[in-house]
C-alpha positions in Angstrom: -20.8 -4.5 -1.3 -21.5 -3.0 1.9 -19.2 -3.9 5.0 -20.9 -6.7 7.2 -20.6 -7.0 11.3 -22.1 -9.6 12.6 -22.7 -10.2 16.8 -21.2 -13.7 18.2 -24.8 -14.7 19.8 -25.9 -14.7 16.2 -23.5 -17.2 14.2 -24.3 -20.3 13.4 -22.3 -23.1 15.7 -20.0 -25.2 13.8 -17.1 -27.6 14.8 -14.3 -25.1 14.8 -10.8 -26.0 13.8 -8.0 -23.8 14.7 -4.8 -23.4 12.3 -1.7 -21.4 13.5 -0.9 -18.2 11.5 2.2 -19.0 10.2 4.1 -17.3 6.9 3.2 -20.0 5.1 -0.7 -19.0 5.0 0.4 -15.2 4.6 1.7 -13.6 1.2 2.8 -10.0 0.5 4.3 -9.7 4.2 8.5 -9.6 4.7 8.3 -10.6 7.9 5.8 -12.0 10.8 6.5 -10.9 14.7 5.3 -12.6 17.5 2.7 -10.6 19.5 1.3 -11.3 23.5 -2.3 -11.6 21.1 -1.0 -13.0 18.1 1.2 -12.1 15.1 2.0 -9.2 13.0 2.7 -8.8 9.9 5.4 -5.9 8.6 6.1 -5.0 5.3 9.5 -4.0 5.9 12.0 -6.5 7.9 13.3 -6.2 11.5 17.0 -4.8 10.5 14.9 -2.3 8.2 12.7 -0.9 11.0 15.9 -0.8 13.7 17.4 2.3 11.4 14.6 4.7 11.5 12.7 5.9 14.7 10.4 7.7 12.4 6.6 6.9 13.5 4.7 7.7 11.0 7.1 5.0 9.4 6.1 2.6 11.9 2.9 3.0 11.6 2.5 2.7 7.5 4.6 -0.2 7.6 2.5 -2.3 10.2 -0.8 -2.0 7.7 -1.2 -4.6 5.9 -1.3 -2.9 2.8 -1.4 -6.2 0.2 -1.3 -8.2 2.3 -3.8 -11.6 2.5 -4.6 -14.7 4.1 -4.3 -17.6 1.3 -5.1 -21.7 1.4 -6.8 -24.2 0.5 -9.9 -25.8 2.1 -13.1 -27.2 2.1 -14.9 -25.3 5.0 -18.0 -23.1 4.1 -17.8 -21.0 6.8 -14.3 -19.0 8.0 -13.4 -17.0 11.1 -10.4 -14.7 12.2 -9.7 -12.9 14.8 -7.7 -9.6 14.9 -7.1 -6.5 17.1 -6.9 -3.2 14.5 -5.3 0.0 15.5 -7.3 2.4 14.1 -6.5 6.6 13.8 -8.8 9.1 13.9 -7.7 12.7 13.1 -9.4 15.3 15.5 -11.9 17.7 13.6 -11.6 15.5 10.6 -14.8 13.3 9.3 -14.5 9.5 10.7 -12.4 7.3 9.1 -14.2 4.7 7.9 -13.9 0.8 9.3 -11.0 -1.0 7.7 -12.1 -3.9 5.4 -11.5 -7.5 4.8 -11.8 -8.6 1.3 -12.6 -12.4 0.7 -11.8 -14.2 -2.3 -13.0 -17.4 -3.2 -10.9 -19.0 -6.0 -10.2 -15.1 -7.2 -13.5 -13.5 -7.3 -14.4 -11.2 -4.4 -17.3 -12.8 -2.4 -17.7 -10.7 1.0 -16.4 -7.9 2.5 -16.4 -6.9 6.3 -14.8 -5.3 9.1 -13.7 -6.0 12.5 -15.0 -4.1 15.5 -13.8 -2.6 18.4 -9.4 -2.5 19.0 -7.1 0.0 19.9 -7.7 3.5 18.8 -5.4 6.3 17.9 -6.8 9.7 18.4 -4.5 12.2 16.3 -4.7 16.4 16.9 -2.9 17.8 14.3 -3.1 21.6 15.4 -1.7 20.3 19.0 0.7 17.7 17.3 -0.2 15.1 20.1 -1.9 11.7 20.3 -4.1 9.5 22.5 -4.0 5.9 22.5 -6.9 4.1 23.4 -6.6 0.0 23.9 -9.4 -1.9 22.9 -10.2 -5.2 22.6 -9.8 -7.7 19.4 -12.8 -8.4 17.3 -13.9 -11.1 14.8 -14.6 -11.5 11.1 -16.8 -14.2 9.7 -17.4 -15.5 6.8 -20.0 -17.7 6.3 -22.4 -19.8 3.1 -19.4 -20.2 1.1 -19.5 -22.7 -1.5 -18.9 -26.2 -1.0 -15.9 -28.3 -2.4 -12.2 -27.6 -2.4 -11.3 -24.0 -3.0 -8.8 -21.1 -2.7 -9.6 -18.5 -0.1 -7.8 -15.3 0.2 -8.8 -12.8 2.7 -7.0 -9.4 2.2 -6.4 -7.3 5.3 -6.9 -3.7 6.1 -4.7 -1.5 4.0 -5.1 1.4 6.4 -5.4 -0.6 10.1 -2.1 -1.9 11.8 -3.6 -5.7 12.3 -2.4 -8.3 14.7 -4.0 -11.6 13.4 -4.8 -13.6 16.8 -7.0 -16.4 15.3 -8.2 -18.6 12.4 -11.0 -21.0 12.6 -12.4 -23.1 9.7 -15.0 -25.8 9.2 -12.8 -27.7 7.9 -8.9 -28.3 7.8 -6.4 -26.0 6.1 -3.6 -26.0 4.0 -1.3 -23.9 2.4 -2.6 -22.7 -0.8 0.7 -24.2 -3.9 2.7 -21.6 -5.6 1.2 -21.0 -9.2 3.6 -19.9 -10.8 2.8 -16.3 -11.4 5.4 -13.9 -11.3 6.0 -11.9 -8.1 5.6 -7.9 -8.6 7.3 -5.8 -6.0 6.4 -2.3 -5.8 7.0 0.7 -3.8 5.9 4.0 -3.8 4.0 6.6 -1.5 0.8 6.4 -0.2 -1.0 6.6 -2.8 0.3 3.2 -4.1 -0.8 2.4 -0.4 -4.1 2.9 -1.2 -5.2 5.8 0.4 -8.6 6.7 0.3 -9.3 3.6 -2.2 -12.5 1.6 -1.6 -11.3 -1.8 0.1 -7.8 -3.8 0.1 -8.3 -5.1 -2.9 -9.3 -2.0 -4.7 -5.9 -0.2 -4.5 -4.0 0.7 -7.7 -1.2 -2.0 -7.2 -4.0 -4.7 -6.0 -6.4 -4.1 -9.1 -3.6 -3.9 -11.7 -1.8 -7.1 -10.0 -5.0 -8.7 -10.5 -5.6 -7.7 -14.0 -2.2 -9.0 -15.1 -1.9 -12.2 -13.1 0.7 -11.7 -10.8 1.9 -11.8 -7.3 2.3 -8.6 -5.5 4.3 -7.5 -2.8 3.1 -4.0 -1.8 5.7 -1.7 -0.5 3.1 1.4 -0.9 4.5 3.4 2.3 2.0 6.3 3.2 4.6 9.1 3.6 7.7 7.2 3.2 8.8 6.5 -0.3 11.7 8.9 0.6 14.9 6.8 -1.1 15.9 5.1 2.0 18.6 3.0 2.0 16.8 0.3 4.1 13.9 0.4 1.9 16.4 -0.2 -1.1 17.9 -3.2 0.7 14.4 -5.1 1.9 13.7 -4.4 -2.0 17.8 -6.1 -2.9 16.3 -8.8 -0.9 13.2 -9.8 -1.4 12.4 -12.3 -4.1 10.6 -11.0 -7.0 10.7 -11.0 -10.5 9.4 -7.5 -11.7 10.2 -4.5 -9.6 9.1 -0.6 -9.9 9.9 1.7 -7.8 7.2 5.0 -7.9 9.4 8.0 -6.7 8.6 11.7 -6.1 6.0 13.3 -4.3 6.7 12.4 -0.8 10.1 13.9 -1.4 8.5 16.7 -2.8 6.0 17.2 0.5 8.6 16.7 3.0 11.1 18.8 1.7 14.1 16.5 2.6 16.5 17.2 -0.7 17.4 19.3 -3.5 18.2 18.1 -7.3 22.1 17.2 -6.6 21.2 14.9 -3.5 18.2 13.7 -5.2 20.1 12.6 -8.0 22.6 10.8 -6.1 19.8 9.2 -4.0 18.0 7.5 -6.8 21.2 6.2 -8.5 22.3 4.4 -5.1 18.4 3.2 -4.6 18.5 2.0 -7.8 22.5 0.1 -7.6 21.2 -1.1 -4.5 18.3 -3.2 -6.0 20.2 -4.0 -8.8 22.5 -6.1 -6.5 20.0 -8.4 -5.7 18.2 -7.9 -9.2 20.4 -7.5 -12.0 18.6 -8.4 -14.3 15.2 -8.5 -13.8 12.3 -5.8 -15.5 12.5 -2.7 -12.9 10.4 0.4 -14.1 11.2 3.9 -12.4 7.7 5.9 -12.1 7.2 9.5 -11.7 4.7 11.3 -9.8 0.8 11.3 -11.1 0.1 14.8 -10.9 -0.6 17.0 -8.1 -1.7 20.3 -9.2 -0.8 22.1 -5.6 3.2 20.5 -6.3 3.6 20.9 -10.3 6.0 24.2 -9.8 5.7 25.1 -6.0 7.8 23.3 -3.7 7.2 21.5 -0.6 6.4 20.9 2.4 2.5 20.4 1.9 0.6 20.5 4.9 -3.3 20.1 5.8 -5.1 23.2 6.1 -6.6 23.4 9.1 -8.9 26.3 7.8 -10.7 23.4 5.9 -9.9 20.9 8.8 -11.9 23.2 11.0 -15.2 22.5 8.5 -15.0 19.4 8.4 -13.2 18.8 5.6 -9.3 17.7 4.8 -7.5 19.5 2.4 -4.0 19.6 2.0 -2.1 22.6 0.6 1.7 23.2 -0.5 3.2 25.3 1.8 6.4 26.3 -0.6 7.0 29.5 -2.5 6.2 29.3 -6.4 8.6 32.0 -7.0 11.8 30.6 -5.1 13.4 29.3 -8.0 16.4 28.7 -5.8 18.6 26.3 -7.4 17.9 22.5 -7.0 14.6 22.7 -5.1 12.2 20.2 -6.0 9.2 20.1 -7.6 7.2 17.5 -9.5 8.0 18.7 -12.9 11.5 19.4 -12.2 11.5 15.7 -10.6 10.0 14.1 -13.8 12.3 15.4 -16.0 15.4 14.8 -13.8 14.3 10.9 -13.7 13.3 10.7 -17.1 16.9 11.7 -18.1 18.4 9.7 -15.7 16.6 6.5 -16.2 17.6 7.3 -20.0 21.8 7.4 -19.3 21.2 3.8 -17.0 19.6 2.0 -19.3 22.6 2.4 -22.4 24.0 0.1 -19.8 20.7 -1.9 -18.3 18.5 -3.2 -21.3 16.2 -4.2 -18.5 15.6 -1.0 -17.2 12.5 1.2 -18.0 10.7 4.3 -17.5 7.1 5.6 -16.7 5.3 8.7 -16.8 3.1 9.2 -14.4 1.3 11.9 -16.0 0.2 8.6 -18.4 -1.6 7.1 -15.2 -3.1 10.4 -14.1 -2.8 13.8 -15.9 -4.3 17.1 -16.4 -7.2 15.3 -18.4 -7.9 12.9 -15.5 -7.7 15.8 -12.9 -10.5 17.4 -14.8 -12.8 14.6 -14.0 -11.4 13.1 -11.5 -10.0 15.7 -9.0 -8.3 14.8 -6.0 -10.5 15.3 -2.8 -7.9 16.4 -0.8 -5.6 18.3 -3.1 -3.4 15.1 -2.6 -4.7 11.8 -3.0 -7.0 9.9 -5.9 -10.3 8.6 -4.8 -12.1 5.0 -4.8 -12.6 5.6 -8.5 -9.6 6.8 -9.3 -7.5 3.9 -8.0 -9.2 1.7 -10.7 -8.2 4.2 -13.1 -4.5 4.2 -12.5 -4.9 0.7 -11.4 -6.7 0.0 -15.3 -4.2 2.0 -16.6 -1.3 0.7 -15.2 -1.8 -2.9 -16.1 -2.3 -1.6 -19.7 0.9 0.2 -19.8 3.1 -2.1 -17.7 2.0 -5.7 -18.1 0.5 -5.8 -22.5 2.6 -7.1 -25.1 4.6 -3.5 -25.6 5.0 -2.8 -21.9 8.0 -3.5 -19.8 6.6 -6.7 -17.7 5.2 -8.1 -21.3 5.0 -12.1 -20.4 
C-alpha cells in the first residue's frame, strides 16, 4: 500500500486524548531518553553507547529498527507526532520517506510517513555532512474499526525518530504480555532492513511474525562487528531465543584476521551465555555476497556508478592476497561452522546456520543484490520465509 500524507486543515476534528510515551507502550527498544521534543528510543543502552564514539554507530542504533508502538484501545482514529532524521547521500537517488506500519490486532491496515524533520545531507567523495533541522511532522490514522483492539504502529527502520506525541479518540492502555517468546537478534544491516519495503517487511520482522514471537531487533547497519558492548546489552536483555548473524561487516571493514576473529566470537558468545546459559542461541553466517566470497575487504561504493546515479558497492581487497588469516566470507563460514561444532559438545543448546540456506548462489540468480551488497524488498521475504522455516518448524532450533 502506498505511503499516505495527509495536511492538518484536512483531518477530521475529534476529541483528542493525549497519553505519555512511556516504555510501557514501546517494545523492541533497550532504552527510552528524554528529548527537549520528546523521547527516543535506542536499541542499544546508555553504558553501551558511552564506549564507542563511532557515528555511523550512533546513527544505526537511534533507528528504530523493530521497534513499535503497542496498546490497547477503542479509538478509531490515532495520531503521533515525531521529528525523523532523515540522510540523503549526495549524487545518489532519493531515499525514499521512512514508513509507519499500523497493525490492527496483527494484520497491517495503513501505512504512512511523516513529513518534514531534520535532514542529513552525506558527500561521500568529500567525506563531510550537512545537517539541516527541520521541524516534527504528524502521522494519522484514521476509519479504524470500532470496538476494543490491539494497535501496533512500527517505526521507521531507517529514520532516527524522536516520538513527541500520541493522541487517540479514545483512552489507552498498555497492550498485556501474551506470552510469546521474545527473539533477540543481531546482525548487520541487512538484518536492519536495508532496502526492505516498510518496518514490518524486514527479514527479522516477517519471520518474527510468521513464527509468533516477540522480537527485539539488534540489526546494526555496519556494526555487527563483535563488540563487547553489543555482547553485554545482548547478556542483559531478557529474551528467550537468541541468534547472533556474524560476518560480513567484519569482512567490509577489514578490522581482524582469522586468530582475533576466532577469539572474538568465543568471548561474544561466553558473554551472552552469562546471562543466557541455557537458552536456544543460533550462530548465522553470512548470506552470500558474490563481490566478498574469496576477496577480502574493505568494500566501498563506487563512485563511478555513484556519479550515474546509481549505488554500487565494490570490494576493494585483493583476491590473490592469500595472506594468512585475512577474512573472507567463505573462510568466515567455515571457521564458525567448526567452531560452533567444538561449543556445542559442551552446549546442547547451541546451534548453527548456513547462511548460504537463506540466500545462496541459486537465489543470487534470481534475486541479485542491487547494490552488490544488500537484498531487496523481495528478497527480505525470502530470507524472512526462509528463516522462519528453518529456525522456528518442528526440526529447527527455536522448535516450540
Amino acid at each position: 500500500m502506498p505511503p499516505q500524507h495527509e495536511n492538518h486543515r484536512d483531518r477530521p476534528q475529534h476529541s483528542w486524548i493525549t497519553t505519555p510515551i512511556t516504555a510501557d507502550l514501546l517494545r523492541g527498544a533497550l532504552e527510552l531518553e528524554r528529548t527537549e521534543h520528546g523521547v527516543l528510543p535506542h536499541r542499544l543502552p546508555a553504558r553501551a553507547r558511552a564506549q564507542c564514539a563511532d557515528p555511523q554507530l550512533a546513527m544505526v542504533e537511534s533507528q528504530p529498527s523493530g521497534v513499535r508502538l503497542v496498546f490497547r484501545t477503542r479509538a478509531t482514529a490515532v495520531e503521533l507526532d515525531a521529528l525523523r532524521t532523515k540522510r540523503s547521500y549526495v549524487g545518489a537517488p532519493p531515499r525514499p520517506d521512512g514508513l509507519y506500519d499500523l497493525l490492527v490486532d496483527g494484520r497491517l491496515t495503513a501505512r504512512a510517513s511523516v513529513p518534514d524533520g531534520n535532514t542529513v545531507t552525506v558527500d561521500m567523495t568529500a567525506g563531510t555532512e550537512e545537517y539541516r533541522p527541520g521541524p516534527p511532522g504528524t502521522v494519522s490514522f484514521a476509519d479504524l474499526p470500532a470496538g476494543l483492539k490491539t494497535i501496533e504502529i512500527w517505526l521507521p527502520h531507517n529514520e532516527t525518530t524522536e516520538l513527541v506525541a500520541l493522541r487517540t479518540d479514545a483512552p489507552v492502555e498498555p497492550a498485556s504480555d501474551r506470552g510469546r517468546r521474545v527473539w533477540l537478534h543481531h546482525g548487520s544491516s541487512i538484518s536492519h532492513g536495508s532496502d526492505a519495503a516498510g518496518p514490518t517487511a524486514i527479514w527479522p520482522a516477517h519471520a518474527a511474525s510468521l513464527a509468533g514471537v516477540e522480537l527485539i531487533n539488534l540489526g546494526l547497519g555496519g556494526s555487527a562487528l563483535l563488540d563487547p558492548f553489543t555482547a553485554r546489552a545482548m547478556r542483559d536483555t531478557p529474551a528467550d531465543l537468541i541468534s547472533v548473524k556474524i560476518g560480513i561487516n567484519l569482512v567490509n571493514h577489514d578490522v581482524m584476521r582469522l586468530r582475533a576473529f576466532t577469539s572474538a566470537v568465543h568471548g561474544f558468545l561466553d558473554t551472552i551465555r552469562d546471562g543466557h546459559p541455557t537458552a536456544p542461541l543460533l550462530v548465522v553466517s553470512p548470506i552470500l555476497c558474490p563481490i566478498h566470497e574469496d576477496t577480502p575487504g574493505p568494500s566501498a561504493p563506487d563512485f563511478t556508478d555513484l556519479a550515474e546515479g546509481r549505488l554500487r558497492f565494490r570490494a576493494m581487497g585483493d583476491p590473490e592476497d592469500l595472506t594468512p588469516g585475512k577474512l573472507t566470507l567463505r573462510v568466515i563460514r567455515d571457521d564458525l561452522s567448526a567452531l560452533v561444532a567444538r561449543r556445542a559438545k559442551d552446549d546442547p543448546h547451541l546451534h548453527y546456520l548456513d547462511g548460504l540456506a537463506l540466500y545462496g548462489e541459486d537465489d543470487a540468480t534470481t534475486l541479485p543484490l542491487p547494490d552488490g551488497l544488500h537484498p531487496d524488498a523481495e528478497t527480505h521475504h525470502h530470507i524472512g520465509e526462509r528463516f522462519a522455516e528453518l529456525a522456528f518448524t518442528a526440526h529447527g532450533p527455536f522448535a516450540p
